[in-house]
N, CA and C atoms as a LAMMPS dump frame, in Angstrom:
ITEM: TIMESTEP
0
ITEM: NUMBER OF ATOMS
228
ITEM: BOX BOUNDS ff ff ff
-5.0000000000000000e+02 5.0000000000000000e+02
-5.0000000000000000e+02 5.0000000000000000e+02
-5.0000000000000000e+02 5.0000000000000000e+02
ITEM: ATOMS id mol type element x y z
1 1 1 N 55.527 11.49 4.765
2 1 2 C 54.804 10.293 5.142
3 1 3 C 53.527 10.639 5.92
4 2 1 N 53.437 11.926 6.732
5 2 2 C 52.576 12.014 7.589
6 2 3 C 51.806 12.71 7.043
7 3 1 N 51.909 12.764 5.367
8 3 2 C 50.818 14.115 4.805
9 3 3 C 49.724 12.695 3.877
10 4 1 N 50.864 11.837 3.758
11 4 2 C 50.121 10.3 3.163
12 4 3 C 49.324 9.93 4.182
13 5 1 N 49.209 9.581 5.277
14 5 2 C 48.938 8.904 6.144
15 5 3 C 47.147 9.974 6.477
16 6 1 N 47.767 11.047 6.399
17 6 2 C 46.625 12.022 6.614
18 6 3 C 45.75 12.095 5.488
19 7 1 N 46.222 11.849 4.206
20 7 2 C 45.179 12.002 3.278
21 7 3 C 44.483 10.296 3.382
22 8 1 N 45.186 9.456 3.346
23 8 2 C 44.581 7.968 3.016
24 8 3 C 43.218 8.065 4.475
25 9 1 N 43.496 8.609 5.297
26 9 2 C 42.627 8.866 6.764
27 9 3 C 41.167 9.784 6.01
28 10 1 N 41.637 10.704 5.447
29 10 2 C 40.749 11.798 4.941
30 10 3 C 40.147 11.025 3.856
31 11 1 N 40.411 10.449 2.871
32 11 2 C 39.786 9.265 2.183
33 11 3 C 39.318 8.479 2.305
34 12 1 N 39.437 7.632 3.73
35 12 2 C 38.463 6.554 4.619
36 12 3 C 37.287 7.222 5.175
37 13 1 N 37.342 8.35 5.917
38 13 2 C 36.397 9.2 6.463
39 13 3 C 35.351 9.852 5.371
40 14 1 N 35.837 10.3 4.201
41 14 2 C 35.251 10.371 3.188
42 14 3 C 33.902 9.006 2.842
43 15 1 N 34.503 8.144 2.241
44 15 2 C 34.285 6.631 2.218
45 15 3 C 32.903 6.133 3.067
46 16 1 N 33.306 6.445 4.399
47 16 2 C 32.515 6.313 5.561
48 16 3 C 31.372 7.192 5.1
49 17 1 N 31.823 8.589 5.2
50 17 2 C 30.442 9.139 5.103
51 17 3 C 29.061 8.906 3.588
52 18 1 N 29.764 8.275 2.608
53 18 2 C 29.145 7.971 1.471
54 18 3 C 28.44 7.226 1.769
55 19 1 N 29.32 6.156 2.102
56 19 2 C 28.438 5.104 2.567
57 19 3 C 27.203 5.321 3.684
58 20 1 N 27.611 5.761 4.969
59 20 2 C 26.358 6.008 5.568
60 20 3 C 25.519 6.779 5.217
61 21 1 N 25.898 7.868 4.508
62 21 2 C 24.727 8.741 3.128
63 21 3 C 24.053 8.045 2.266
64 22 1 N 24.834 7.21 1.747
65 22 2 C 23.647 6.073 0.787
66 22 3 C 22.799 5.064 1.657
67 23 1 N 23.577 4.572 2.539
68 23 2 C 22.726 3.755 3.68
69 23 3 C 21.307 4.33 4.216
70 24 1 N 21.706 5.558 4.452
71 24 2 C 19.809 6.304 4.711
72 24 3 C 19.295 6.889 3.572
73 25 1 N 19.911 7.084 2.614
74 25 2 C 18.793 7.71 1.504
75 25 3 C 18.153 5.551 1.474
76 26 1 N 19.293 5.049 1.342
77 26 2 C 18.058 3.294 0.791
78 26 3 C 17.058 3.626 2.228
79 27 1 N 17.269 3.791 3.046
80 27 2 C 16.167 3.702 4.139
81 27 3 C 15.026 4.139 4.046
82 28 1 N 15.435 5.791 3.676
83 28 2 C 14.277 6.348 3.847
84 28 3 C 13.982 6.119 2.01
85 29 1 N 13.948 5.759 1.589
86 29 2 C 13.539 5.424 0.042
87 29 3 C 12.442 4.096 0.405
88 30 1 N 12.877 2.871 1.234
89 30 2 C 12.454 1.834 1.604
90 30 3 C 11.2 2.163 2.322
91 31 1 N 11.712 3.241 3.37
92 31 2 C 10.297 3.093 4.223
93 31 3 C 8.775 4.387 3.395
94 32 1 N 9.378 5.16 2.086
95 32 2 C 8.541 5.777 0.977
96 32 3 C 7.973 4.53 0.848
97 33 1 N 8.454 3.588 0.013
98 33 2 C 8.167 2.426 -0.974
99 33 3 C 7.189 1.898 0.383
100 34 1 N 7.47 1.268 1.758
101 34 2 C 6.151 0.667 2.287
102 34 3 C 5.344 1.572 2.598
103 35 1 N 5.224 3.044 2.725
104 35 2 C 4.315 3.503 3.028
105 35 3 C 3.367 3.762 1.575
106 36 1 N 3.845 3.581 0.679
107 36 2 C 2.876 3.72 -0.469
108 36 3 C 2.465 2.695 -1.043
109 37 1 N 2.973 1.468 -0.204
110 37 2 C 2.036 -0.011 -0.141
111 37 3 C 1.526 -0.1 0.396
112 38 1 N 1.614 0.701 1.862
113 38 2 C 0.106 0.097 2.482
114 38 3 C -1.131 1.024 2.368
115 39 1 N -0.273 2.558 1.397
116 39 2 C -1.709 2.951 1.206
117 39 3 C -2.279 2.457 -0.293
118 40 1 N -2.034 1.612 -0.859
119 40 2 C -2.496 1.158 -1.997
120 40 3 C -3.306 -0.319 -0.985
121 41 1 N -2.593 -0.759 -0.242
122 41 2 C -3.43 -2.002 0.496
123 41 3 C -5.056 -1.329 1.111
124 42 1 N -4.871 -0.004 1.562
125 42 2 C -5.655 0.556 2.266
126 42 3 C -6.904 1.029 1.169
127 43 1 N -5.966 1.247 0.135
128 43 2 C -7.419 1.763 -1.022
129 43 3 C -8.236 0.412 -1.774
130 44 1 N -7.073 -0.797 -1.984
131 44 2 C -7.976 -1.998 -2.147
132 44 3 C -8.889 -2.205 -1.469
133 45 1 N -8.654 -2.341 0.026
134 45 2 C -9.663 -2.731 1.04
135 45 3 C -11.011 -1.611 1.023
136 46 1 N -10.888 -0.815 0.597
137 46 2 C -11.871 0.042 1.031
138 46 3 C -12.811 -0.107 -0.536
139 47 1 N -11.89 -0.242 -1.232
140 47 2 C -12.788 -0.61 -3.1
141 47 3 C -13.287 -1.939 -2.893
142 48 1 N -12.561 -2.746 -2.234
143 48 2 C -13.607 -4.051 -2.382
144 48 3 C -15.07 -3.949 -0.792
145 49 1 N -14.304 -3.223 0.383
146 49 2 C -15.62 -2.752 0.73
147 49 3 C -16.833 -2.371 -0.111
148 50 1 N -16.604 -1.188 -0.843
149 50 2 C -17.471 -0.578 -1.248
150 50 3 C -18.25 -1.559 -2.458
151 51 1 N -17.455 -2.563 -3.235
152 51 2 C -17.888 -3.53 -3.722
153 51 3 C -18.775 -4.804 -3.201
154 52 1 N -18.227 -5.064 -2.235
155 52 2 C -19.313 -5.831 -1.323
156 52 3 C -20.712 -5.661 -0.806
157 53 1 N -20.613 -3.743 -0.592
158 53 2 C -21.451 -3.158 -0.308
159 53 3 C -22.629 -3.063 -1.551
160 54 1 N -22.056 -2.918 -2.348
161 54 2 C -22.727 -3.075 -3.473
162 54 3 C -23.423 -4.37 -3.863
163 55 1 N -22.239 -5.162 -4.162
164 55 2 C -23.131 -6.494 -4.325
165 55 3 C -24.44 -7.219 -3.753
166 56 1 N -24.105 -6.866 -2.355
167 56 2 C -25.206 -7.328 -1.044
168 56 3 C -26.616 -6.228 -1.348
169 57 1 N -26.163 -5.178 -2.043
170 57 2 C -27.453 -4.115 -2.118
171 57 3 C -28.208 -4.558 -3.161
172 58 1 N -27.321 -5.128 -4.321
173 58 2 C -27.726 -5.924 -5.808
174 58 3 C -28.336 -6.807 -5.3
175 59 1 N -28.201 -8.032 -4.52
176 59 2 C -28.497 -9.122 -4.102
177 59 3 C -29.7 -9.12 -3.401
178 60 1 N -29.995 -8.082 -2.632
179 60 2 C -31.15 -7.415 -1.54
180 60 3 C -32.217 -7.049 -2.864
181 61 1 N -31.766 -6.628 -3.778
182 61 2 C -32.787 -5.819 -4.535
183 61 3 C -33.026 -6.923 -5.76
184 62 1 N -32.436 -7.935 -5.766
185 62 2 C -32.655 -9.194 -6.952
186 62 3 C -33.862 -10.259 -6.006
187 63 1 N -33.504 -10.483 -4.58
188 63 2 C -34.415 -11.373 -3.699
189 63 3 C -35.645 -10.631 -3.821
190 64 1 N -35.836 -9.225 -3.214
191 64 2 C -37.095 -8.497 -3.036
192 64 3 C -37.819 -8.912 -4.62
193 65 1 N -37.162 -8.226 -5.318
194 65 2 C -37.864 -8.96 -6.625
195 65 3 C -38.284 -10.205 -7.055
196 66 1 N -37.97 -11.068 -6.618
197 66 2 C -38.261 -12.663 -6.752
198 66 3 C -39.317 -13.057 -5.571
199 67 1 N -39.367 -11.99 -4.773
200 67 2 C -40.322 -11.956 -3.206
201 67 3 C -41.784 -12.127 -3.815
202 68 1 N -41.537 -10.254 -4.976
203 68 2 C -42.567 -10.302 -5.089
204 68 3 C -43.004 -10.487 -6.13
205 69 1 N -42.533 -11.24 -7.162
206 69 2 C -42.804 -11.904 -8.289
207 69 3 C -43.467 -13.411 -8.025
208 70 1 N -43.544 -13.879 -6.34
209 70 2 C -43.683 -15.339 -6.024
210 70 3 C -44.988 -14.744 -5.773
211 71 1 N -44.609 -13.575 -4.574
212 71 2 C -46.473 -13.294 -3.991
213 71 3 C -47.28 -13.473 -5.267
214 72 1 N -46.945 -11.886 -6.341
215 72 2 C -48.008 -11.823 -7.27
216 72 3 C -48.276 -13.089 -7.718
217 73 1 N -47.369 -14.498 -8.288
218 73 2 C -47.816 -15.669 -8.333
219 73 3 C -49.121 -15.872 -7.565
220 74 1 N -48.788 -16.22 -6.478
221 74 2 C -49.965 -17.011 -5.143
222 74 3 C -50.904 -16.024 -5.644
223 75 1 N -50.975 -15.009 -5.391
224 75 2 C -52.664 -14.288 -5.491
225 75 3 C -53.172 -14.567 -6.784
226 76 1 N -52.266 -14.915 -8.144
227 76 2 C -53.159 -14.961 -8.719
228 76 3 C -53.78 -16.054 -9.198
């Protein structure tokens, strides 16, 4: 009885440790998965920076042109 009692023990403890073995691999799997969301958040932000940056340089260089497409107007 006491060799039953010892294995069903050795089988719970078993049990236990699976479980808390799978419990941190999901963890650290979870905290992979947000850290490679926020560096995908981090590369959006910086592509639509650089897009903005752009646009406003497009926009700067479409006005100057209309600047001086008005002057040459007036003078002539």
């Amino acid at each position: 009885m006491t060799d039953m009692i010892q294995l069903l023990h050795s089988m719970e403890d078993t049990i236990k440790l699976q479980s808390r073995a799978n419990a941190e691999r999901r963890a650290q799997r979870a905290e992979q998965e947000q850290k490679e969301f926020m560096e995908k958040l981090r590369r959006a932000a910086v592509s639509k920076a650089e897009l903005d940056g752009m646009a406003s340089k497009v926009k700067g260089s479409e006005d100057a042109v209309r600047r001086d497409q008005l002057i040459g107007m007036m003078i002539m």
